[in-house]
Predicted model as a PDB file, atoms N, CA, C, CB and O in Angstrom, pLDDT in the B-factor column:
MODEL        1                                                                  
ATOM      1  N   UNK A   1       7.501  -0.177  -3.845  1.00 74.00           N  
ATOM      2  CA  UNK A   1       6.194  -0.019  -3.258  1.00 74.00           C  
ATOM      3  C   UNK A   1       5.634   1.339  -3.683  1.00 74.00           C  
ATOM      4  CB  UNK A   1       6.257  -0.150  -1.712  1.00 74.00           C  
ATOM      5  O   UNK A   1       6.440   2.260  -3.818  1.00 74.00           O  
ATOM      6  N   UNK A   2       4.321   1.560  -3.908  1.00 77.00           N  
ATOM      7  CA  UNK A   2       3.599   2.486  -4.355  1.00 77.00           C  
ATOM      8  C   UNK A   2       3.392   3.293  -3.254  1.00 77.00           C  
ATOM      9  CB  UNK A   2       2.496   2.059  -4.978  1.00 77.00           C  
ATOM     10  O   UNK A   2       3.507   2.800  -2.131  1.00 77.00           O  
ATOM     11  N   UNK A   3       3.052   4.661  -3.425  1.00 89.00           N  
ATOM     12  CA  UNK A   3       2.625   5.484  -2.495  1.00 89.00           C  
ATOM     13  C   UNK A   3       0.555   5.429  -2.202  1.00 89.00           C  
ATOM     14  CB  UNK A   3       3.331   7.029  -3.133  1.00 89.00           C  
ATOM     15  O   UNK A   3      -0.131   5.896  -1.293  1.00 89.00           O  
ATOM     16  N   UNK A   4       0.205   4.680  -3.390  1.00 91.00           N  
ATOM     17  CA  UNK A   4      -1.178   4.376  -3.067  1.00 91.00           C  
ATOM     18  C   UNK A   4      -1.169   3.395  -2.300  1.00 91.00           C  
ATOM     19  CB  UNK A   4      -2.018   4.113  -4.091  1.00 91.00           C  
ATOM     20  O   UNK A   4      -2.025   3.328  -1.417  1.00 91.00           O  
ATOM     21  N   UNK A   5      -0.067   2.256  -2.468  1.00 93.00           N  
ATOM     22  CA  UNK A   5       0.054   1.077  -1.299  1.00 93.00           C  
ATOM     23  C   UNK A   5      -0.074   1.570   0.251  1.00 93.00           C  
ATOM     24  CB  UNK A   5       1.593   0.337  -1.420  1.00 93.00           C  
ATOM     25  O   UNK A   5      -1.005   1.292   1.006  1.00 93.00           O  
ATOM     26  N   UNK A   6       1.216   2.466   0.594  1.00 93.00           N  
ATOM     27  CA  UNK A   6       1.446   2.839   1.737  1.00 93.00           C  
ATOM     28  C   UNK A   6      -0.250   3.433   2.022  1.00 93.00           C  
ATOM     29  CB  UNK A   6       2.827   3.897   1.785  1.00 93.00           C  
ATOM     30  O   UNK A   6      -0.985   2.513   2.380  1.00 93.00           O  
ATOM     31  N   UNK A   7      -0.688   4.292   1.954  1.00 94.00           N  
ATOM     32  CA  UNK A   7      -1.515   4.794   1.873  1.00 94.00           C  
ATOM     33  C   UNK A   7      -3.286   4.069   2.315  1.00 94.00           C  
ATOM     34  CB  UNK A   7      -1.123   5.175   0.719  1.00 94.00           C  
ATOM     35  O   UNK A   7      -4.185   4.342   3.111  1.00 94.00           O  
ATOM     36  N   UNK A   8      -3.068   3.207   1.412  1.00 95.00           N  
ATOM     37  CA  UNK A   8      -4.043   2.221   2.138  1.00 95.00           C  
ATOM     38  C   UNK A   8      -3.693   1.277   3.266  1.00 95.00           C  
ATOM     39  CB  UNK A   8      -4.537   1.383   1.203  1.00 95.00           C  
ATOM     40  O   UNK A   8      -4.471   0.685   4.014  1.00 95.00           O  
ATOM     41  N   UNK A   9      -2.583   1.254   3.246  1.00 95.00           N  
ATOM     42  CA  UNK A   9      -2.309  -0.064   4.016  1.00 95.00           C  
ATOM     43  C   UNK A   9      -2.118   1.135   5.585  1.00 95.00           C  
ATOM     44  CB  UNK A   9      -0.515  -1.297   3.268  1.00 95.00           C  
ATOM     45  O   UNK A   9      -2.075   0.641   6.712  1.00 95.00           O  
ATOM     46  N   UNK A  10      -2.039   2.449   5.398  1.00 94.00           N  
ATOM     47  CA  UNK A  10      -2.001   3.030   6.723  1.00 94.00           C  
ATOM     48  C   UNK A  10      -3.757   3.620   7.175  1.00 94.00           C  
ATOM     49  CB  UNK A  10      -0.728   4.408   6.623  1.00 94.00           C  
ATOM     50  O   UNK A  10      -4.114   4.098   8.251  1.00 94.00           O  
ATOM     51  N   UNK A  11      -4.685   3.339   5.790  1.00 95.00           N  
ATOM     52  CA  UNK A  11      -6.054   3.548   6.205  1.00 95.00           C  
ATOM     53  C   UNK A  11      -6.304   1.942   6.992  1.00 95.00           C  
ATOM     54  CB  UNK A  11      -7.181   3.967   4.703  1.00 95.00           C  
ATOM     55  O   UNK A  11      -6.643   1.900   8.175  1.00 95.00           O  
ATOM     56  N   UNK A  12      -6.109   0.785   6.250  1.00 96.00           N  
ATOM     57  CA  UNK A  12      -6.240  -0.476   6.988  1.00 96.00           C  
ATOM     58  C   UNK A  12      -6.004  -0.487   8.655  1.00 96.00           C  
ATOM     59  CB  UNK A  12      -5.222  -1.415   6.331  1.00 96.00           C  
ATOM     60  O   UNK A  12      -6.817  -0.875   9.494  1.00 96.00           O  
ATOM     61  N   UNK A  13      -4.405   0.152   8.935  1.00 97.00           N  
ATOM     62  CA  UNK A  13      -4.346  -0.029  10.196  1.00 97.00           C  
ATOM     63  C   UNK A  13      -5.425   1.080  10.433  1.00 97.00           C  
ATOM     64  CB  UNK A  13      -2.890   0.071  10.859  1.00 97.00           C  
ATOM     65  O   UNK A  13      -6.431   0.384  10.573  1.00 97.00           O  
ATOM     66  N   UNK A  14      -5.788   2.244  10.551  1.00 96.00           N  
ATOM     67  CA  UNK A  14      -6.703   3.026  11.272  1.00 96.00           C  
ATOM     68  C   UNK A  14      -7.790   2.422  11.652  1.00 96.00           C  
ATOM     69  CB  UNK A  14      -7.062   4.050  10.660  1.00 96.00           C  
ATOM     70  O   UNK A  14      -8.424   2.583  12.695  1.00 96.00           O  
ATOM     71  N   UNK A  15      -8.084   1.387  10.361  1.00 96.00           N  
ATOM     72  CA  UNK A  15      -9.602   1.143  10.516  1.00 96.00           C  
ATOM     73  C   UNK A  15     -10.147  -0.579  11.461  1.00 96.00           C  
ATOM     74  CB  UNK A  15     -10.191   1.149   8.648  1.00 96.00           C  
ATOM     75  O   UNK A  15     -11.249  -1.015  11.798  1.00 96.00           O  
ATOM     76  N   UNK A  16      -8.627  -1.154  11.603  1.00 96.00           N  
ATOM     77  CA  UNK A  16      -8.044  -2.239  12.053  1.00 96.00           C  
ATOM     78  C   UNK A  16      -8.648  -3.021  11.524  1.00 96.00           C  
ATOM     79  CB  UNK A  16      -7.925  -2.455  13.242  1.00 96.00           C  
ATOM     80  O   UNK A  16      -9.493  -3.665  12.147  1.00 96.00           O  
ATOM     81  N   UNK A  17      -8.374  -3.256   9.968  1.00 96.00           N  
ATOM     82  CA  UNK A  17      -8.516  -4.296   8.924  1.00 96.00           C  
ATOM     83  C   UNK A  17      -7.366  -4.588   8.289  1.00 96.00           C  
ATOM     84  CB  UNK A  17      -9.425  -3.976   7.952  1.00 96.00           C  
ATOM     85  O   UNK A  17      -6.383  -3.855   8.180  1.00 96.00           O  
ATOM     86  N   UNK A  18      -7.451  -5.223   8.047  1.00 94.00           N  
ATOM     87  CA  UNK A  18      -6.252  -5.726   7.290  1.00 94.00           C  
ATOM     88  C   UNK A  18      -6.295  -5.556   5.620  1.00 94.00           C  
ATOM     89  CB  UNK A  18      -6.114  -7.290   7.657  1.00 94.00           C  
ATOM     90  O   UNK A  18      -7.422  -5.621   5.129  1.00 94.00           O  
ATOM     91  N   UNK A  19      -5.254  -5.360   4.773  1.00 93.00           N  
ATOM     92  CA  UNK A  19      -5.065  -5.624   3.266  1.00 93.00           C  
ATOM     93  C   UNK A  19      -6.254  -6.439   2.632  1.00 93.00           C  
ATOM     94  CB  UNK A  19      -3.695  -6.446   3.025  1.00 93.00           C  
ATOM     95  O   UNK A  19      -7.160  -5.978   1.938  1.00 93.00           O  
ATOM     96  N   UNK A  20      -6.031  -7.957   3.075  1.00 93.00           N  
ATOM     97  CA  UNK A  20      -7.285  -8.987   2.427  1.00 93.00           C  
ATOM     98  C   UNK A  20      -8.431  -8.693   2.778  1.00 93.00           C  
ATOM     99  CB  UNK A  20      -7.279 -10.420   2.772  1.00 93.00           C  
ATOM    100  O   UNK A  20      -9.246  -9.144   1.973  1.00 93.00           O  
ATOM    101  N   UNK A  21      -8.931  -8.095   3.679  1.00 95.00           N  
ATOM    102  CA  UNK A  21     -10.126  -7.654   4.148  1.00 95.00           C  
ATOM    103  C   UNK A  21     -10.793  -6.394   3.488  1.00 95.00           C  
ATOM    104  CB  UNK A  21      -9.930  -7.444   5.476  1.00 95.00           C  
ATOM    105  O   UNK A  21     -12.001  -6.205   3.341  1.00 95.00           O  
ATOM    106  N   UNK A  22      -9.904  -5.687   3.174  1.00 95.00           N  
ATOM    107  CA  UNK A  22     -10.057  -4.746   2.194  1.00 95.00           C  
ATOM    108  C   UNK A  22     -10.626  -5.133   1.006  1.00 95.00           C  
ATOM    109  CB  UNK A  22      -8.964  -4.219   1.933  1.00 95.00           C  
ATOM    110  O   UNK A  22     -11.687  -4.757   0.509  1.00 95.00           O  
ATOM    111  N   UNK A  23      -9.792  -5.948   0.584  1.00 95.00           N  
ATOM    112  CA  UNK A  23     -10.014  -6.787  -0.932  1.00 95.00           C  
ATOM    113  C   UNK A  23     -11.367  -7.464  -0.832  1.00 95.00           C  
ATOM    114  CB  UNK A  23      -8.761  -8.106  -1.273  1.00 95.00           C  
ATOM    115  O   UNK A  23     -12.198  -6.867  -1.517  1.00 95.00           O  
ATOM    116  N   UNK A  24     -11.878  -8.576  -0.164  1.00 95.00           N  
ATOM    117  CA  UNK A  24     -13.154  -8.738   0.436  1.00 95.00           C  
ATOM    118  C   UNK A  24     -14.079  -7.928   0.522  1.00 95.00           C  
ATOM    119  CB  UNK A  24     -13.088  -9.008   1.420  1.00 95.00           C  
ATOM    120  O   UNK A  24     -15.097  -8.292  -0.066  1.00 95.00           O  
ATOM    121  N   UNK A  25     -14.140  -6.840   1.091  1.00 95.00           N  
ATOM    122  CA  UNK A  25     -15.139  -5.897   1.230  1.00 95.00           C  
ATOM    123  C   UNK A  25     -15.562  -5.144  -0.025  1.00 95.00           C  
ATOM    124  CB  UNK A  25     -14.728  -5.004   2.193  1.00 95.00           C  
ATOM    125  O   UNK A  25     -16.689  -4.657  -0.110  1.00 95.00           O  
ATOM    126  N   UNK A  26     -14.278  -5.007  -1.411  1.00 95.00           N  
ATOM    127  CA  UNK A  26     -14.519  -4.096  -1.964  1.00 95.00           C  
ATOM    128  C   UNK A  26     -14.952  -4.848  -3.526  1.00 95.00           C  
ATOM    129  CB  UNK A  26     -13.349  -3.093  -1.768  1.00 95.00           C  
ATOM    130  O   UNK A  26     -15.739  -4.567  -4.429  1.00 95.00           O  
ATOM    131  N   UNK A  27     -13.897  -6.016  -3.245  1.00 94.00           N  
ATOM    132  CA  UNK A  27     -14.038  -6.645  -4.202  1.00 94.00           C  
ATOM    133  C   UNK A  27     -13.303  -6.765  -5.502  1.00 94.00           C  
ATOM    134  CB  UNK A  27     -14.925  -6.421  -4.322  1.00 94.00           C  
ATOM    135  O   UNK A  27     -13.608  -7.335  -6.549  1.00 94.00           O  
ATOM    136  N   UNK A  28     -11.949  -5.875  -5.045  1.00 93.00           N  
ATOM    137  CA  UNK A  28     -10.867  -6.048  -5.645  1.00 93.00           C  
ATOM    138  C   UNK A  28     -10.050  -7.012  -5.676  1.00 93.00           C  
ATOM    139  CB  UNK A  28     -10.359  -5.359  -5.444  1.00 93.00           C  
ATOM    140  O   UNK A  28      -9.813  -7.347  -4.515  1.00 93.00           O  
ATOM    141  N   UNK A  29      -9.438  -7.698  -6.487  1.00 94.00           N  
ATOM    142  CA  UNK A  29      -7.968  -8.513  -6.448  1.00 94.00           C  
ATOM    143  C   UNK A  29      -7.220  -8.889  -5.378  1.00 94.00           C  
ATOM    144  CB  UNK A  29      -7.039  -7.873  -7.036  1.00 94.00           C  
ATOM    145  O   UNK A  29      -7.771  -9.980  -5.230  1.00 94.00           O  
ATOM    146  N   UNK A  30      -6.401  -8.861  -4.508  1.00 94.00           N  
ATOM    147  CA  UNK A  30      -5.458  -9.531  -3.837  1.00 94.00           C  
ATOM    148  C   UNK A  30      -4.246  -8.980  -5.011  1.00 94.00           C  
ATOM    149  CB  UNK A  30      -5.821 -11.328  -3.596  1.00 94.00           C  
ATOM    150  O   UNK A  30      -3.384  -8.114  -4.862  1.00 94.00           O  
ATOM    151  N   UNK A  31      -4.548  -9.824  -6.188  1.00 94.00           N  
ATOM    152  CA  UNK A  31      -3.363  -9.239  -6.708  1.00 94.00           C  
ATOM    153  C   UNK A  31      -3.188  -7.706  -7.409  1.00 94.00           C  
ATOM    154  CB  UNK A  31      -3.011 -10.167  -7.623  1.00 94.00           C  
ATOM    155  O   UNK A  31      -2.394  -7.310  -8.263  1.00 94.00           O  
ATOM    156  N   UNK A  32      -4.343  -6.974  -6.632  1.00 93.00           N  
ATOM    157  CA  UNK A  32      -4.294  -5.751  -7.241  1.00 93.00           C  
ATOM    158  C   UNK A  32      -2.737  -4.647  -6.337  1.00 93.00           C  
ATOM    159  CB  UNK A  32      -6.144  -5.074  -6.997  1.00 93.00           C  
ATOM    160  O   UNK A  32      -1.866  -3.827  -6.627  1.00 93.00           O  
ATOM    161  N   UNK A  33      -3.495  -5.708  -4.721  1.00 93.00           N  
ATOM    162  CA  UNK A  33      -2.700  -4.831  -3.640  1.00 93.00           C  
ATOM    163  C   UNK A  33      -1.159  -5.606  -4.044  1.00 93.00           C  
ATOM    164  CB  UNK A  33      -3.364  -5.072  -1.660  1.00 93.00           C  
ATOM    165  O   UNK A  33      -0.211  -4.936  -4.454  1.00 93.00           O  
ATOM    166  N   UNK A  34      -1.114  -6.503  -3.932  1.00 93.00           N  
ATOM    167  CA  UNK A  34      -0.090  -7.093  -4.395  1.00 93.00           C  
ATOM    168  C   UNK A  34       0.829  -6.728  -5.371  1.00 93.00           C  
ATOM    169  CB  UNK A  34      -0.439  -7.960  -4.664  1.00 93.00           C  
ATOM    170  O   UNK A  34       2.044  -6.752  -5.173  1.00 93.00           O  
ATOM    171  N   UNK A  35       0.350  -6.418  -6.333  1.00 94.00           N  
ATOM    172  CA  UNK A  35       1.566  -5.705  -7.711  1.00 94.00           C  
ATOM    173  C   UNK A  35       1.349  -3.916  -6.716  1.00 94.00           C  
ATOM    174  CB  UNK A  35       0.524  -5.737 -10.391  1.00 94.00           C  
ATOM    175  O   UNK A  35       2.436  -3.354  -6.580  1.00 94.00           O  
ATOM    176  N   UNK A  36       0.743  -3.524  -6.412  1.00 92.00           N  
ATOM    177  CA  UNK A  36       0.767  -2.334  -5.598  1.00 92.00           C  
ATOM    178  C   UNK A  36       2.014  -2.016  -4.343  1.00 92.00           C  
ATOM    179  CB  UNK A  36      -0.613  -2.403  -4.953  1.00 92.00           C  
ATOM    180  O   UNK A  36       2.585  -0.969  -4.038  1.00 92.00           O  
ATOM    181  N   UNK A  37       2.137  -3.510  -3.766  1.00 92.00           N  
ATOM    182  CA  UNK A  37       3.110  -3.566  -3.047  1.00 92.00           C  
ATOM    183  C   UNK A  37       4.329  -3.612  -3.398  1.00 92.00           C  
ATOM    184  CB  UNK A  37       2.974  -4.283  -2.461  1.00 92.00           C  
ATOM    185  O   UNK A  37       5.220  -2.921  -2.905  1.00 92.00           O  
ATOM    186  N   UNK A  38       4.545  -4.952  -4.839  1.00 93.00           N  
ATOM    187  CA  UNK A  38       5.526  -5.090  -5.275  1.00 93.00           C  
ATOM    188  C   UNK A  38       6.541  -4.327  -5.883  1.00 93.00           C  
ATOM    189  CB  UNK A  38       5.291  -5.672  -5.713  1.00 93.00           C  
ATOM    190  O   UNK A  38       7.757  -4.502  -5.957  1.00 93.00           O  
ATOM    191  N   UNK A  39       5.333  -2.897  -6.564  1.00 90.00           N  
ATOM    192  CA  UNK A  39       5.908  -2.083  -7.558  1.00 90.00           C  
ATOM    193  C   UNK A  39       5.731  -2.730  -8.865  1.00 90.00           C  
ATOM    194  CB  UNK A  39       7.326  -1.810  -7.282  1.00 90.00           C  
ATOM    195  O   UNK A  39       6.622  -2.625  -9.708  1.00 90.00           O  
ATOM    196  N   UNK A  40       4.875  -3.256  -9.055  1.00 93.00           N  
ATOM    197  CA  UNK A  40       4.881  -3.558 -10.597  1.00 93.00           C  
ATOM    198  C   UNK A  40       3.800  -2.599 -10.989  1.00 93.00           C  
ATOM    199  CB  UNK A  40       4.539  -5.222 -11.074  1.00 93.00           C  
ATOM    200  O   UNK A  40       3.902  -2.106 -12.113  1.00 93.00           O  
ATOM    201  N   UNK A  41       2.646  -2.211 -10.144  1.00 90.00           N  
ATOM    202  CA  UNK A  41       1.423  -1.175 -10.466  1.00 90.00           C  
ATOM    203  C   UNK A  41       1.666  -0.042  -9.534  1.00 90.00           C  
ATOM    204  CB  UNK A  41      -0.179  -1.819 -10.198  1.00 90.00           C  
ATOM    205  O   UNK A  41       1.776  -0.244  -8.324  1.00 90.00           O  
ATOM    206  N   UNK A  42       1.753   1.146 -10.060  1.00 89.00           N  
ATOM    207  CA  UNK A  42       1.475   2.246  -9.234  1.00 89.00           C  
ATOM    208  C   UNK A  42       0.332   3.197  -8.832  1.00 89.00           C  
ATOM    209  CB  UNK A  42       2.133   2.841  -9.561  1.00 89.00           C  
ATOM    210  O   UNK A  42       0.409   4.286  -8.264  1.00 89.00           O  
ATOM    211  N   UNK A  43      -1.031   2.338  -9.380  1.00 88.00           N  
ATOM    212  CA  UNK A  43      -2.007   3.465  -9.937  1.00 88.00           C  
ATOM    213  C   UNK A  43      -3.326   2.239 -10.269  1.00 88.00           C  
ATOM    214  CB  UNK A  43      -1.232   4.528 -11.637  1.00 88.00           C  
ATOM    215  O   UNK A  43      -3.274   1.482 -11.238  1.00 88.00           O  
ATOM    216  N   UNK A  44      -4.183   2.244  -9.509  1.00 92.00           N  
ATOM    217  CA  UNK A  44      -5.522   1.914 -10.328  1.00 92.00           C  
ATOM    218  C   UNK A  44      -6.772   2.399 -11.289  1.00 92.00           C  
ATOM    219  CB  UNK A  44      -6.023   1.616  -9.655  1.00 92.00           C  
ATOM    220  O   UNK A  44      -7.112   3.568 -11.473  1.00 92.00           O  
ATOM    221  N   UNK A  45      -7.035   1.881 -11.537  1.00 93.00           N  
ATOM    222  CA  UNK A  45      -8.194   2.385 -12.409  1.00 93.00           C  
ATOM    223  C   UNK A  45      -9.156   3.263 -11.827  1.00 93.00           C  
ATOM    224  CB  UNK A  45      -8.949   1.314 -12.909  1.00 93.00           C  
ATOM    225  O   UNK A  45      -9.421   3.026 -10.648  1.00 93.00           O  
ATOM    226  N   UNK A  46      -9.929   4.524 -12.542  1.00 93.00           N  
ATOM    227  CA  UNK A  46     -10.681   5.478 -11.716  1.00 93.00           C  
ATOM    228  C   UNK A  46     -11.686   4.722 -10.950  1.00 93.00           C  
ATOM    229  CB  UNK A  46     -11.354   6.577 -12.552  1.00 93.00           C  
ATOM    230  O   UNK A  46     -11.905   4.847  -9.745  1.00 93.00           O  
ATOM    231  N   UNK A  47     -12.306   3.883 -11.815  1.00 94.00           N  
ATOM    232  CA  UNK A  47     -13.213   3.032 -10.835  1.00 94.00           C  
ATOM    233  C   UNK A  47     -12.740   2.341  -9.404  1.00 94.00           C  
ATOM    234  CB  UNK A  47     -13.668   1.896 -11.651  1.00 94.00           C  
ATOM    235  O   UNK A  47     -13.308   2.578  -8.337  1.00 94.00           O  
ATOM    236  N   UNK A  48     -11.997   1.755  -9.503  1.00 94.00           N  
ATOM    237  CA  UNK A  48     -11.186   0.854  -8.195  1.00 94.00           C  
ATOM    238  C   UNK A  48     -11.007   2.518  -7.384  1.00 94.00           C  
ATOM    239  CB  UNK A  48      -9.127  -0.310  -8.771  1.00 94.00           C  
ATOM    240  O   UNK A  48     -11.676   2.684  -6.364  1.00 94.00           O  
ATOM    241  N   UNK A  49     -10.434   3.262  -7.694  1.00 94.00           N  
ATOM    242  CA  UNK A  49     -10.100   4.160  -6.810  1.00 94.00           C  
ATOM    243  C   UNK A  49     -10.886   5.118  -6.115  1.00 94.00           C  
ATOM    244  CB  UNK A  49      -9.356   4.691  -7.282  1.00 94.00           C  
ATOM    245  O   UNK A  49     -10.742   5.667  -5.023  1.00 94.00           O  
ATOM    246  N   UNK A  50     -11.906   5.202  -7.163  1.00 95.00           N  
ATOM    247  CA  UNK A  50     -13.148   5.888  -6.077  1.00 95.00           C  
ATOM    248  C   UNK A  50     -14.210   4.578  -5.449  1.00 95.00           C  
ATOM    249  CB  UNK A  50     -14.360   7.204  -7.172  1.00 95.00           C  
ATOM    250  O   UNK A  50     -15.340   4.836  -5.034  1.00 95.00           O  
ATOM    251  N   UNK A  51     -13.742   3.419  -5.461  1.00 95.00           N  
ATOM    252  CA  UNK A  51     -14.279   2.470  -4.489  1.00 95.00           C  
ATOM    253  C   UNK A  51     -13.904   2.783  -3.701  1.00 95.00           C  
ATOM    254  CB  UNK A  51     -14.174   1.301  -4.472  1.00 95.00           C  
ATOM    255  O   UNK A  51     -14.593   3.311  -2.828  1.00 95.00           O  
ATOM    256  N   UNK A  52     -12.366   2.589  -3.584  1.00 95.00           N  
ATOM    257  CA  UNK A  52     -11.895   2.613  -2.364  1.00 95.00           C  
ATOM    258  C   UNK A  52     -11.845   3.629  -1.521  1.00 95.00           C  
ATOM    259  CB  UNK A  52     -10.942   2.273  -2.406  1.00 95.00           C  
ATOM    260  O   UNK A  52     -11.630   3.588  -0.309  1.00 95.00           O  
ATOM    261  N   UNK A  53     -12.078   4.664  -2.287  1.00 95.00           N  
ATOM    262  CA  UNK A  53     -12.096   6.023  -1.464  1.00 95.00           C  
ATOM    263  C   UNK A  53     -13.281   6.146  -0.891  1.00 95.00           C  
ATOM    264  CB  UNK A  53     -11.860   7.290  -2.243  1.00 95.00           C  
ATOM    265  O   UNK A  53     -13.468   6.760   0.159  1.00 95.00           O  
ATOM    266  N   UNK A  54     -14.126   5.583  -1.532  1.00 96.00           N  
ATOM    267  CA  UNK A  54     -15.465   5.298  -0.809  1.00 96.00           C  
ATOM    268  C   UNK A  54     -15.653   4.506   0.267  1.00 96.00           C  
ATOM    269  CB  UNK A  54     -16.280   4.804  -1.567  1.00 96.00           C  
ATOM    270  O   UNK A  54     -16.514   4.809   1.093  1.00 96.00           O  
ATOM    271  N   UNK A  55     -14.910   3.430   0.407  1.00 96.00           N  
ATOM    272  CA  UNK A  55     -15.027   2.337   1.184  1.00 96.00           C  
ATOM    273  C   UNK A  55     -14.576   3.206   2.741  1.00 96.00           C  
ATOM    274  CB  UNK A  55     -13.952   0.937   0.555  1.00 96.00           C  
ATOM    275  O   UNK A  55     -15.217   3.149   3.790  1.00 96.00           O  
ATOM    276  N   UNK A  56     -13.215   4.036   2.479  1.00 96.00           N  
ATOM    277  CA  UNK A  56     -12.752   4.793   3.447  1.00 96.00           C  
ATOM    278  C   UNK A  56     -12.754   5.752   4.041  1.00 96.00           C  
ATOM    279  CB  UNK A  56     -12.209   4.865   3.416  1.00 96.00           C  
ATOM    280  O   UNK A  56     -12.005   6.137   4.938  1.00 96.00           O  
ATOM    281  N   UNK A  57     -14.043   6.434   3.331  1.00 95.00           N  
ATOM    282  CA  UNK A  57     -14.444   7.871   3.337  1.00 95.00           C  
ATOM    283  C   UNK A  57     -13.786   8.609   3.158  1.00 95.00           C  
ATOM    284  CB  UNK A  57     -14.876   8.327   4.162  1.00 95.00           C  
ATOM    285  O   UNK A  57     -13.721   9.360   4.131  1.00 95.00           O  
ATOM    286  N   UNK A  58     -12.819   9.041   1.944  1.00 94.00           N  
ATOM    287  CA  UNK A  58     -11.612  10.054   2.020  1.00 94.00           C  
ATOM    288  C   UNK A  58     -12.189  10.083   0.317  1.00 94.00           C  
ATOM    289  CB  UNK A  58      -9.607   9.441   2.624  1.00 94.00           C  
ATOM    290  O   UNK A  58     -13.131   9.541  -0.260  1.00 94.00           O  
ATOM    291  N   UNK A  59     -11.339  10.799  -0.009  1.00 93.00           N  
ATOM    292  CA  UNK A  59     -11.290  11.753  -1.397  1.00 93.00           C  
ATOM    293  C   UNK A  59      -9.811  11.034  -2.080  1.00 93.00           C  
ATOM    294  CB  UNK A  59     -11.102  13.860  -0.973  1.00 93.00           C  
ATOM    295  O   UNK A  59      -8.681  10.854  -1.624  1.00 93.00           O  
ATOM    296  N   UNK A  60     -10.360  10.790  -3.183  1.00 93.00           N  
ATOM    297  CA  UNK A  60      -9.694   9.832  -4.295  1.00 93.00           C  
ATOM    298  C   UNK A  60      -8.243  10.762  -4.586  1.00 93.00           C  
ATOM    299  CB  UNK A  60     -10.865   9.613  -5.941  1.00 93.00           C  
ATOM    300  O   UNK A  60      -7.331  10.071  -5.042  1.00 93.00           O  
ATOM    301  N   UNK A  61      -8.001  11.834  -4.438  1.00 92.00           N  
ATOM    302  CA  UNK A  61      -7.242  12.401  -3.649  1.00 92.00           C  
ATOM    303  C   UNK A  61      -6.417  12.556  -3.089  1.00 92.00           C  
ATOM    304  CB  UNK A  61      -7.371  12.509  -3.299  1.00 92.00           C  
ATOM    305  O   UNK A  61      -5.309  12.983  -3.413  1.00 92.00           O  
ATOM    306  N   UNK A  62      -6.891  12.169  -1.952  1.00 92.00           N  
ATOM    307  CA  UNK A  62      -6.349  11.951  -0.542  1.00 92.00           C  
ATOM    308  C   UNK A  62      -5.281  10.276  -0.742  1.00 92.00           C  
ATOM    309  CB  UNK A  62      -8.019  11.793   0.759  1.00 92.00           C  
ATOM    310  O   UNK A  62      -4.080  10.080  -0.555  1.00 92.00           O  
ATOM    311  N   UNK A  63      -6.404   9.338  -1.189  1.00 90.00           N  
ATOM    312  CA  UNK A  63      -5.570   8.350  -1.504  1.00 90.00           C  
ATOM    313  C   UNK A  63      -4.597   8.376  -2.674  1.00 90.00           C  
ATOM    314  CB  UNK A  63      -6.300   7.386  -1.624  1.00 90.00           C  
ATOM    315  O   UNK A  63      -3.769   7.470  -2.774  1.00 90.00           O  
ATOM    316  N   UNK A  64      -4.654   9.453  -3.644  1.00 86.00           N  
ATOM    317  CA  UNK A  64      -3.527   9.205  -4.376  1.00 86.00           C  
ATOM    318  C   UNK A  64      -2.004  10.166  -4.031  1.00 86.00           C  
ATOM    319  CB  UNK A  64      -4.070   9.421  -5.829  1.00 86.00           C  
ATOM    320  O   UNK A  64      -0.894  10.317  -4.542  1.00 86.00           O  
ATOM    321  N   UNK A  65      -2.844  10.707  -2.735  1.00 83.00           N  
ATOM    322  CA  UNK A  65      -1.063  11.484  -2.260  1.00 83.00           C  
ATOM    323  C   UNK A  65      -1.295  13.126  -2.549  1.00 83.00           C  
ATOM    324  CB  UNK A  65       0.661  10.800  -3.643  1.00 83.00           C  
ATOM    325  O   UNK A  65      -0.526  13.965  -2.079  1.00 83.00           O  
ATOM    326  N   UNK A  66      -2.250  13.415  -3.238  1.00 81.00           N  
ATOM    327  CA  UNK A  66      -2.445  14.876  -3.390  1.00 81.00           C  
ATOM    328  C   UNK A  66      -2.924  16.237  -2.865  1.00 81.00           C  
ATOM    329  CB  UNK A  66      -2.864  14.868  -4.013  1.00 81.00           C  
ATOM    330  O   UNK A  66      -2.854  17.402  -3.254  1.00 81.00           O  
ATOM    331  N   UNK A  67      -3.754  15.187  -1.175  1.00 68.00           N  
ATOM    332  CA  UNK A  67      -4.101  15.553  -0.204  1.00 68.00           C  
ATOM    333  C   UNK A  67      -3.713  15.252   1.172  1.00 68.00           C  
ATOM    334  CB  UNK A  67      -4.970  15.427  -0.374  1.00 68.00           C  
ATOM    335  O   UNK A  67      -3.038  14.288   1.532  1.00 68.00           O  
ATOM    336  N   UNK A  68      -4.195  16.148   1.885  1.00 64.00           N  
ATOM    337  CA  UNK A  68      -3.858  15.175   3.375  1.00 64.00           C  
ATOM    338  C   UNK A  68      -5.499  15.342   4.040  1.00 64.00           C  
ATOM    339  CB  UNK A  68      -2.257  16.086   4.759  1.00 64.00           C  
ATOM    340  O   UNK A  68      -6.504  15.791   3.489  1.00 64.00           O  
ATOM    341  N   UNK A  69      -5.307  14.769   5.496  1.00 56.00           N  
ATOM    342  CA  UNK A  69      -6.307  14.734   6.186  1.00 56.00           C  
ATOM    343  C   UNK A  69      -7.152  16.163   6.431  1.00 56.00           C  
ATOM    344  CB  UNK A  69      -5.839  14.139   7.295  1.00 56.00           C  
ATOM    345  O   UNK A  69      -8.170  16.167   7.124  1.00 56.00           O  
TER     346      UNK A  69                                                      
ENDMDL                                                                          
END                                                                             
């Protein structure tokens, strides 16, 4: 499992959404979070990642582990 996985999946609970709902909203894959979980991907693309950092209001950053709150 990725540390960008953990990471979102502990913004999900904050925001009390879930993983797929994420994906829905942003418009990413399923199987993006998925190889994210699995460990087959550790890392998305700059684009996907300042979505999501957008989606969550945090700093691209923050979601890749280089920051904290």
């Amino acid at each position: 499992m990725s540390n960008l996985y953990s990471v979102l999946v502990e913004l999900c609970e904050k925001n009390k959404i879930t993983p797929y709902r994420l994906c829905k909203d942003t418009g990413i894959q399923p199987s993006v979070m998925t190889d994210l979980k699995m460990g087959r991907r550790h890392t998305v693309k700059a684009e996907t990642a300042a979505k999501l950092a957008n989606y969550f209001g945090v700093s691209v950053d923050y979601l890749l582990g280089n920051e904290s709150v």
